[in-house]
C-alpha positions as a printed NumPy array, in Angstrom:
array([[-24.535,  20.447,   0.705],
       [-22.08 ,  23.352,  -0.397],
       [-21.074,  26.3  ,   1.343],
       [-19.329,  29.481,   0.496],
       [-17.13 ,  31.286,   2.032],
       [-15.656,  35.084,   1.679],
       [-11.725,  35.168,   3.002],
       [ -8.85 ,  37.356,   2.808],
       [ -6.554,  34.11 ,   2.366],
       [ -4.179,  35.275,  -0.347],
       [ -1.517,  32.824,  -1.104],
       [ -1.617,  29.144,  -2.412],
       [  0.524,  28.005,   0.214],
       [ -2.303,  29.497,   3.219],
       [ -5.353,  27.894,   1.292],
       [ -3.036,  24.558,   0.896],
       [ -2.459,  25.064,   4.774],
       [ -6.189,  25.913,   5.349],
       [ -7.537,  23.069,   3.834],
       [ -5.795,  20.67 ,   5.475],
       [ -7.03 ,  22.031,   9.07 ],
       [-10.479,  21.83 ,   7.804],
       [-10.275,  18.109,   6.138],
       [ -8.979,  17.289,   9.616],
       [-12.316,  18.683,  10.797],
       [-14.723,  17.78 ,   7.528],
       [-13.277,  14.56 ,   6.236],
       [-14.418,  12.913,   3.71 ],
       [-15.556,  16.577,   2.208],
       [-14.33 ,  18.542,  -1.047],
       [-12.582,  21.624,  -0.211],
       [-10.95 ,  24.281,  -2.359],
       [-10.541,  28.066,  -2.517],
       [-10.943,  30.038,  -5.825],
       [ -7.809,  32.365,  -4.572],
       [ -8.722,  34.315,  -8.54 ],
       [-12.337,  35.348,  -7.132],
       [-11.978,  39.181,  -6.132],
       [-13.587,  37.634,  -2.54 ],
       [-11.001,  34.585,  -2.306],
       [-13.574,  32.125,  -2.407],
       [-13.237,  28.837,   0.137],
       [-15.665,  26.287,  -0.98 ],
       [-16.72 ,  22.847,   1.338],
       [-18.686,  20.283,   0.11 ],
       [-19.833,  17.559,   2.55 ],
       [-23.032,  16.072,   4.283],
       [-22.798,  18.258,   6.915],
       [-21.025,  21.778,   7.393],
       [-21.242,  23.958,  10.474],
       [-20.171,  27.917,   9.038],
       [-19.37 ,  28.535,  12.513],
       [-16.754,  26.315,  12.967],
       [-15.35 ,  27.377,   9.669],
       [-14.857,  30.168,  10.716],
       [-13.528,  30.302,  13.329],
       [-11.178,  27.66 ,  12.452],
       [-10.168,  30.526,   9.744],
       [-10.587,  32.955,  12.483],
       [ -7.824,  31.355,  14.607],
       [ -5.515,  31.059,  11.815],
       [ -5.217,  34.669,  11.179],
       [ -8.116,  35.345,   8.348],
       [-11.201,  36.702,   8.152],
       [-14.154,  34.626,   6.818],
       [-18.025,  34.725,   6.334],
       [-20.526,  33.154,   4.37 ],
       [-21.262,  33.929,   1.393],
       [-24.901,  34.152,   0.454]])
């Protein structure tokens, strides 16, 4: 499964921070952020994903986030 997620992360060094909070959360998952997309795209791939604990994992770290449908 593959979810995607809108954010207002804007640096490499918050997505590189970001993604390691949310591998400690998804292991075993592929997560990256297209930081060029005009919505700063977060991407998680993995068996299972819950969106709500995405975001508010992003939530509590200072950035917005929603899905993206």
């Amino acid at each position: 499964m593959i979810e995607v997620f809108k954010t207002n992360v804007q640096e490499v060094e918050q997505s590189n921070l970001i993604v390691g909070k949310l591998l400690e959360h998804f292991p075993n998952s592929i997560i990256n952020f297209d930081l060029e997309d005009c919505d700063k795209i977060l991407r998680i791939q993995a068996s299972f994903i819950c969106n709500t604990s995405v975001i508010e994992l992003l939530n509590s770290c200072g950035y917005h986030c929603e899905t993206l449908l």
